[in-house]
C-alpha positions as CSV (number, residue, x, y, z in Angstrom):
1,X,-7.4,26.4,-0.2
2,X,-4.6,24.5,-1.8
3,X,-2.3,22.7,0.0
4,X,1.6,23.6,-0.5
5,X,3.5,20.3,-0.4
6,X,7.2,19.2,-0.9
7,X,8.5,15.8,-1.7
8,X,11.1,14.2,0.4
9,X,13.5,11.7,-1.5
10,X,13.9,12.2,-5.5
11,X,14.7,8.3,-6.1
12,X,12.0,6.1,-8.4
13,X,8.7,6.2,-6.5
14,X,9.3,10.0,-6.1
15,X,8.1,9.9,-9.7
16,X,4.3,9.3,-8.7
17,X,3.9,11.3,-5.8
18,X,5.7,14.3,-7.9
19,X,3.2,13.8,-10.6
20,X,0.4,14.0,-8.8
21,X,0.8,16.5,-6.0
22,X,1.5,18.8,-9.8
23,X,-2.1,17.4,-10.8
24,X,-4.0,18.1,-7.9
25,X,-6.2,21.0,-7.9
26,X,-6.0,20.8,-3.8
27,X,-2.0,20.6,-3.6
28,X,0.8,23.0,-5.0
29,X,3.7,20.9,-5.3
30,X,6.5,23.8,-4.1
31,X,9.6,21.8,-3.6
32,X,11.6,19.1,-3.9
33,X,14.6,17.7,-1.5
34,X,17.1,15.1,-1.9
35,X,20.6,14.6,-0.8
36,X,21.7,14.3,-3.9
37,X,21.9,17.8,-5.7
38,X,21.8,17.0,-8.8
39,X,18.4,14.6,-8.8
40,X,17.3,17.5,-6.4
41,X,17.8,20.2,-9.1
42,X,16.6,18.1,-12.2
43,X,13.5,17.1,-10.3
44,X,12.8,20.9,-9.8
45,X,13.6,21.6,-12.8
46,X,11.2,19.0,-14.2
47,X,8.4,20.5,-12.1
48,X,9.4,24.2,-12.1
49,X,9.7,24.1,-7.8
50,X,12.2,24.8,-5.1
51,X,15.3,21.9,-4.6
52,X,16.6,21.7,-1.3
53,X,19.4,19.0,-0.3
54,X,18.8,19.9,3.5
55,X,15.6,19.1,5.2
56,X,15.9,21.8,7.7
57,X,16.5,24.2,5.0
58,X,13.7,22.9,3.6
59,X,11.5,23.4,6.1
60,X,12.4,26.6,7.6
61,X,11.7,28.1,3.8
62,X,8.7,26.8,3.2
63,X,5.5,27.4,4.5
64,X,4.2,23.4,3.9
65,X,1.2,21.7,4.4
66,X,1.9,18.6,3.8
67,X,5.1,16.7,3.0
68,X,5.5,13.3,1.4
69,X,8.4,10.9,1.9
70,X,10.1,8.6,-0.6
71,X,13.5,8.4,1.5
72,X,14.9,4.7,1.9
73,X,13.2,2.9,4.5
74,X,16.1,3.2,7.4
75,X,15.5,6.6,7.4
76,X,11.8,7.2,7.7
77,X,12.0,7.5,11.3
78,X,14.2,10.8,11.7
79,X,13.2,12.3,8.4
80,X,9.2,12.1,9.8
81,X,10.3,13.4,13.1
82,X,12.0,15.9,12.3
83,X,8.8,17.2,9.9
84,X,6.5,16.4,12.3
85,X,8.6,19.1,14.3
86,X,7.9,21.7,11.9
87,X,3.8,20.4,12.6
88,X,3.4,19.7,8.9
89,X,1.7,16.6,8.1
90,X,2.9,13.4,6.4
91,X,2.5,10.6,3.8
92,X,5.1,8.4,4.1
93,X,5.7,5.6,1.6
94,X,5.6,1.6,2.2
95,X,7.2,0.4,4.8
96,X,6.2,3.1,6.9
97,X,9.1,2.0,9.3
98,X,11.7,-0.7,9.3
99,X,10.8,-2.5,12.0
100,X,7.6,-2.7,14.3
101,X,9.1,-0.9,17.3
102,X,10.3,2.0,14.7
103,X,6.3,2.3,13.9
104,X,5.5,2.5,17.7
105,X,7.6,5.0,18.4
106,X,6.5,7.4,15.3
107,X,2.9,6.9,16.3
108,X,3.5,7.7,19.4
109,X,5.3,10.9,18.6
110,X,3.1,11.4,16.1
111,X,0.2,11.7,18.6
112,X,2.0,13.9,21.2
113,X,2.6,16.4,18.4
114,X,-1.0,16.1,16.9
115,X,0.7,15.3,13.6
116,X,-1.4,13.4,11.0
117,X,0.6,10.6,9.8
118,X,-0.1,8.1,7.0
119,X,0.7,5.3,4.8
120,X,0.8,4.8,0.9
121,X,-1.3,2.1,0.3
122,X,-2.1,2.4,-3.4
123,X,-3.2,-1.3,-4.0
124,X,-6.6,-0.8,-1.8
125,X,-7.6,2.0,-4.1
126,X,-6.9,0.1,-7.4
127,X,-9.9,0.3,-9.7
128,X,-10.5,-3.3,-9.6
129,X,-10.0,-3.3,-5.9
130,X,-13.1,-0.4,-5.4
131,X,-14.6,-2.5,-7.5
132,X,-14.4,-5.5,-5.2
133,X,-15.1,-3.6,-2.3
134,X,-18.1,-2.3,-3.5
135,X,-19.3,-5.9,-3.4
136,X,-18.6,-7.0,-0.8
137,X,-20.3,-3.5,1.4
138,X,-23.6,-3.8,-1.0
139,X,-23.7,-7.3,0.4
140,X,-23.9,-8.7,-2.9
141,X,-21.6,-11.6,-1.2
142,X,-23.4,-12.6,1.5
143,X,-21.3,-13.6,4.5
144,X,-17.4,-13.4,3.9
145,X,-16.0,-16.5,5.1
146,X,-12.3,-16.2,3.6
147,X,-9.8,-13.4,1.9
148,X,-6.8,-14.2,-0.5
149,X,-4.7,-12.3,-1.6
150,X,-2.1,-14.3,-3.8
151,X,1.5,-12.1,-4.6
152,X,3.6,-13.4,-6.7
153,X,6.4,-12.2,-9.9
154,X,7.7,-10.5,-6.8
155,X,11.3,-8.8,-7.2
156,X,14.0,-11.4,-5.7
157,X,15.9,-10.1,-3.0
158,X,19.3,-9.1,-4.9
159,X,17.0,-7.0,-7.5
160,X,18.5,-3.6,-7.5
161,X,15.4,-1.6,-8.8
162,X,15.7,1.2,-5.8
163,X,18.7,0.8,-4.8
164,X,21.7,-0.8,-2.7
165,X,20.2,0.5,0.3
166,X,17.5,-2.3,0.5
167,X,19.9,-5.2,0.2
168,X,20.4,-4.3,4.0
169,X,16.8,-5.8,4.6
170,X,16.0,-9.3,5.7
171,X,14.1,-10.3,2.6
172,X,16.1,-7.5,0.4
173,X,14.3,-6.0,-2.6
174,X,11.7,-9.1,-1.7
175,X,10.9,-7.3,1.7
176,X,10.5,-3.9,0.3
177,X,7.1,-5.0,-1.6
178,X,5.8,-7.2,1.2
179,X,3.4,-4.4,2.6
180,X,1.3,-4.6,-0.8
181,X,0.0,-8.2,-0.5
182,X,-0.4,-7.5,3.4
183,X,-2.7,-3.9,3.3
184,X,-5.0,-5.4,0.8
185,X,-5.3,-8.5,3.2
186,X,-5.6,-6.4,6.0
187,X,-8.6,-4.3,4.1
188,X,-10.4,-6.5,2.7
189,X,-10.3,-9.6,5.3
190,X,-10.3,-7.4,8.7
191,X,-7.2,-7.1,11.4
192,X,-6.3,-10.4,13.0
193,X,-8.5,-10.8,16.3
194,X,-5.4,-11.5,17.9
195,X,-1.5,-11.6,17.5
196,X,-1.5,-15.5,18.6
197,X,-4.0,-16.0,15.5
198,X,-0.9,-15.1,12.8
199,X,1.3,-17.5,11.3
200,X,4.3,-16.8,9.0
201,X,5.8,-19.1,6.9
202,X,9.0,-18.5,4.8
203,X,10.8,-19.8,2.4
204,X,14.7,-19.3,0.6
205,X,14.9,-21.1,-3.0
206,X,17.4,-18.7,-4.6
207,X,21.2,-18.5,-4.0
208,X,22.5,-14.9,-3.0
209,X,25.3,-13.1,-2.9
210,X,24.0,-11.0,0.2
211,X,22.8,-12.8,3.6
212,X,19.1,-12.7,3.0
213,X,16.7,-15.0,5.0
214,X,13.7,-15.5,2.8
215,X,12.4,-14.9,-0.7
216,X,9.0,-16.6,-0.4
217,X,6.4,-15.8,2.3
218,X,3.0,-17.2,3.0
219,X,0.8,-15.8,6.4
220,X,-2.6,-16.4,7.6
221,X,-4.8,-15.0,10.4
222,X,-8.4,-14.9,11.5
223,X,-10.2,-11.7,11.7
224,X,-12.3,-10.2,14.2
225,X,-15.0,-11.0,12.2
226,X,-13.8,-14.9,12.0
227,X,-13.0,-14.3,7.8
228,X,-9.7,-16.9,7.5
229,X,-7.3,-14.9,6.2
230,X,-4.0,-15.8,3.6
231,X,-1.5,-14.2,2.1
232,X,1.1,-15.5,-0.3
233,X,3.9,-13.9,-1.7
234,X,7.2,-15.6,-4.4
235,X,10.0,-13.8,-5.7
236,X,11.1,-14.9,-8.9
237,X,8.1,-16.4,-10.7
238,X,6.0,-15.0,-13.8
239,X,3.1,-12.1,-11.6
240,X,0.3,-13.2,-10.3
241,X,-1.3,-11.2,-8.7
242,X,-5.5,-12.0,-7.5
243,X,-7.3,-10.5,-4.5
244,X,-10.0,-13.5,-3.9
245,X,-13.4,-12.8,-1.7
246,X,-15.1,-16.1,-0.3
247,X,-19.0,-15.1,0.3
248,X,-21.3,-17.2,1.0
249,X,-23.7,-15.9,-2.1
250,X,-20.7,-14.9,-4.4
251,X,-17.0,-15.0,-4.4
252,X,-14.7,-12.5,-6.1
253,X,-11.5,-12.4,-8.3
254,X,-10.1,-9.1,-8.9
255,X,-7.2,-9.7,-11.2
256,X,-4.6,-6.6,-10.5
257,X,-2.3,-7.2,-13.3
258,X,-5.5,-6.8,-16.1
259,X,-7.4,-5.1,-13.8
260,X,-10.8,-7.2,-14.2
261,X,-13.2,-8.6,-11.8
262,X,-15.0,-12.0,-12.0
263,X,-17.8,-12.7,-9.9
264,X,-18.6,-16.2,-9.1
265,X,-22.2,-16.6,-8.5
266,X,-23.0,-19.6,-10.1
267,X,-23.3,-23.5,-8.0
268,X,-21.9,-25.1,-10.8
269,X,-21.6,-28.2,-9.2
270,X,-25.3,-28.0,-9.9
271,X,-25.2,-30.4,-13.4
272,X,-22.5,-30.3,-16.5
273,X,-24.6,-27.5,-17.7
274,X,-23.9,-25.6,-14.5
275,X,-19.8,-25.8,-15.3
276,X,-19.9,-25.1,-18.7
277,X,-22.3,-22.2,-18.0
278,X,-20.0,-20.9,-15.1
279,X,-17.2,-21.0,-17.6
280,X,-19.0,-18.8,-20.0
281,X,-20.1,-16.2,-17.1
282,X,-16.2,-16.1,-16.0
283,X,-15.8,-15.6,-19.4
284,X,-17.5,-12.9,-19.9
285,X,-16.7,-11.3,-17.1
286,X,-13.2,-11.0,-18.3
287,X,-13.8,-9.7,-21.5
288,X,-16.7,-7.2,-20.7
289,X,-13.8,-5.2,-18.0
290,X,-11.5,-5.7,-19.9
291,X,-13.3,-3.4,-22.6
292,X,-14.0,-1.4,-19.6
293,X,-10.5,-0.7,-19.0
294,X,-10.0,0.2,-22.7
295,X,-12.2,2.6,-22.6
296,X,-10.9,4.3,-19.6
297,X,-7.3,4.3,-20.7
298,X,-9.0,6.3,-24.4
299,X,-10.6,8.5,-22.2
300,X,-7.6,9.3,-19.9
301,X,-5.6,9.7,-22.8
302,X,-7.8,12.1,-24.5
303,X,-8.3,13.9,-21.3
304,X,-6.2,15.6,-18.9
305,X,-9.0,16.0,-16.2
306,X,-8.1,15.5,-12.8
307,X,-11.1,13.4,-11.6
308,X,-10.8,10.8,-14.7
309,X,-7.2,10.6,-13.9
310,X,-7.4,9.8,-10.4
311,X,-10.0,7.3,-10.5
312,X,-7.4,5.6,-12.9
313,X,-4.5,5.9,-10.5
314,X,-4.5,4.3,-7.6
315,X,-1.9,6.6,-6.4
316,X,-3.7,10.0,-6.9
317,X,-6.9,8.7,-5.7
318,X,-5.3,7.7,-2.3
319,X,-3.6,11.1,-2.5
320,X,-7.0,13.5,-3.1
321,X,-8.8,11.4,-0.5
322,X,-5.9,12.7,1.9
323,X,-5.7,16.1,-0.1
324,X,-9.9,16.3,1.1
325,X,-9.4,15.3,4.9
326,X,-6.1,17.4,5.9
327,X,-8.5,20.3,4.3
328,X,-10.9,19.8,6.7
329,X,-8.7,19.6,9.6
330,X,-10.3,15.6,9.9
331,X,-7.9,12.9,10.5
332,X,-10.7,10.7,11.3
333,X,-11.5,10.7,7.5
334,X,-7.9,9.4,6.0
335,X,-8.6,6.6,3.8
336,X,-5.0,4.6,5.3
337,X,-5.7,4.6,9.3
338,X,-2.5,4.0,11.5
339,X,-4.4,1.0,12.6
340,X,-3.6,-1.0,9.3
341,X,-0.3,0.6,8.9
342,X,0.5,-1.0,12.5
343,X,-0.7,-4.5,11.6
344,X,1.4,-4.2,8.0
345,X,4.3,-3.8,10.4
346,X,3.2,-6.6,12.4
347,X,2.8,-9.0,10.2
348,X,5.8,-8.2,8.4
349,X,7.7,-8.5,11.7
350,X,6.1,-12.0,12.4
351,X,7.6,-13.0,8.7
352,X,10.8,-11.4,9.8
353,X,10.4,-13.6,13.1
354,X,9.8,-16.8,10.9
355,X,12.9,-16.6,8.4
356,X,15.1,-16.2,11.3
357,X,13.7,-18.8,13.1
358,X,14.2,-17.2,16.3
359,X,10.8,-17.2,18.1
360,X,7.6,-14.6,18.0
361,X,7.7,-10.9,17.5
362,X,7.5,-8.2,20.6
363,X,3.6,-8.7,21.8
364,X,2.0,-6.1,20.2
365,X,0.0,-2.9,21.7
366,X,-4.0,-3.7,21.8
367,X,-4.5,-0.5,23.8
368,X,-2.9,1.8,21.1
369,X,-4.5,0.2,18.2
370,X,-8.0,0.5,20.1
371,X,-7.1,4.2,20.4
372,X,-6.7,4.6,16.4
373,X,-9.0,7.0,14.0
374,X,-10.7,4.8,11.9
């Protein structure tokens, strides 16, 4: 069984999700729909599929099983119901929703249709990020006491990399990436154990023509499982960009820009041979996945298969992990649960909430993230 699927929105993440629905040996990318009918027909053309510029159209055609949408983010709401309608499953890129009560109502209506519904989170299948993870299960790191994720080289709000239509936002372009930083908290720290655990912090350095209220953003939380977890995020500063694991018998670095990961293992507070030892292992470390990475990129590049290709691509691995669970009629098993997706929106309210200044968030629904497939 292959899946057919149709891309909703031909502006520049489109790109990806085009790509690898084409790849896929579990979709058939079959269409394409835009507004626009001329990115409509040279993305079809591109692909050798259908272009609609009418949703509807689009959907009464087609015979889909799965539909992904790239639309701007004040739109996500009506474009998902209106294919969750049609019963046809959806991946819907980050933000899932504008605000939080947006996501509340598409979950809900979501659930009443027995629609699967999900988020791109690309970041939490990263090859370095895996990597980490893998860690951290084995229990190679002991006890987790803290998660960092540190954000910055982010775009500054006025950025016009997809479009006018996010300078409506708070933050702007800023805003648009916020969800990055917050999912890989959210993984690999644990949901906060309660909404009065999250602070926001917020910053505005630069001087805009638009009325935006914040290009910096820093939030922390405690988990359920008491890890302290921060997030930090700058526009306008050279990337950095570090998902750090505090274990009690080994911490983590997982570099996202190289793609490396340094394991910290070593007391070296233990004597000056200690330090100069822990500098050589960190060392090492970077240099011996960093030849990794080389070596994948030779192979991808001299290779066209679909399993070395996704486990390069954050992207089309998140994709044939979905790809493998709407197959078996299993929503249990989609690698982004609507739990996380709620807390991205959360927290991203709560930083909404802090750069205006004008008190907390709506309280948040325990109940319906308790009733979330995990």
């Amino acid at each position: 069984m292959t899946l057919r699927t149709a891309v909703v929105g031909g502006g520049t993440v489109s790109e990806v999700h085009l790509s690898g629905l084409s790849k896929n040996p579990r979709t058939e990318l079959v269409a394409i729909c835009d507004l626009d009918e001329e990115i409509a027909t040279a993305k079809a053309d591109a692909y050798g599929i259908a272009a609609y510029t009418d949703l509807d159209e689009l959907l009464a055609a087609e015979d889909l099983d799965w539909a992904h949408v790239c639309t701007p983010v004040q739109s996500h709401l009506p474009v998902a119901k209106t294919i969750i309608d049609a019963g046809v499953p959806i991946q819907i890129e980050k933000p899932i929703t504008e605000t939080y009560e947006e996501f509340e109502e598409l979950a809900a209506y979501a659930a009443d249709a027995g629609v699967t519904v999900s988020e791109k989170h690309n970041h939490n299948f990263d090859p370095v990020v895996r990597r980490a993870r893998r860690r951290m299960e084995s229990g190679e790191c002991g006890t987790i006491k803290g998660v960092e994720v540190i954000y910055t080289g982010c775009s500054n709000p006025d950025d016009p990399n997809r479009g006018p239509w996010n300078f409506e936002l708070a933050g702007g372009e800023f805003e648009e990436g916020l969800p990055h930083p917050l999912y890989m908290t959210l993984r690999a720290g644990g949901y906060p154990r309660s909404e009065d655990d999250v602070r926001a912090t917020t910053s505005l350095l630069g001087e805009y023509e638009y009325d935006f209220t914040y290009d910096g953003a820093m939030i922390q939380y405690v988990s359920d499982d008491d890890v302290l977890c921060r997030t930090t995020m700058l526009g306008g500063t050279r990337p950095v960009r570090q998902l750090l694991v505090h274990g009690s018998e080994m911490s983590l670095t997982a570099d996202l820009i190289s793609q490396t990961l340094v394991e910290h293992d070593r007391d070296y507070k233990a004597s000056g041979a200690a330090r100069a030892l822990n500098n050589v292992d960190n060392a090492l470390d970077r240099v011996a996945g960093t030849v990794q990475n080389f070596r994948a990129v030779l192979k991808r590049r001299n290779s066209d298969d679909w399993d070395t290709e996704r486990l390069l691509n954050a992207h089309y691995y998140q994709n044939h992990a979905e790809s493998i669970a709407l197959e078996a009629g299993d929503p249990s098993r989609m690698p982004v649960p609507l739990s996380e997706s709620r807390w991205m929106i959360r927290l991203m309210a709560e930083i909404r909430a802090a750069a205006a200044a004008d008190g907390p968030a709506a309280p948040i629904d325990a109940e319906a993230i308790a009733g979330d497939p995990e």
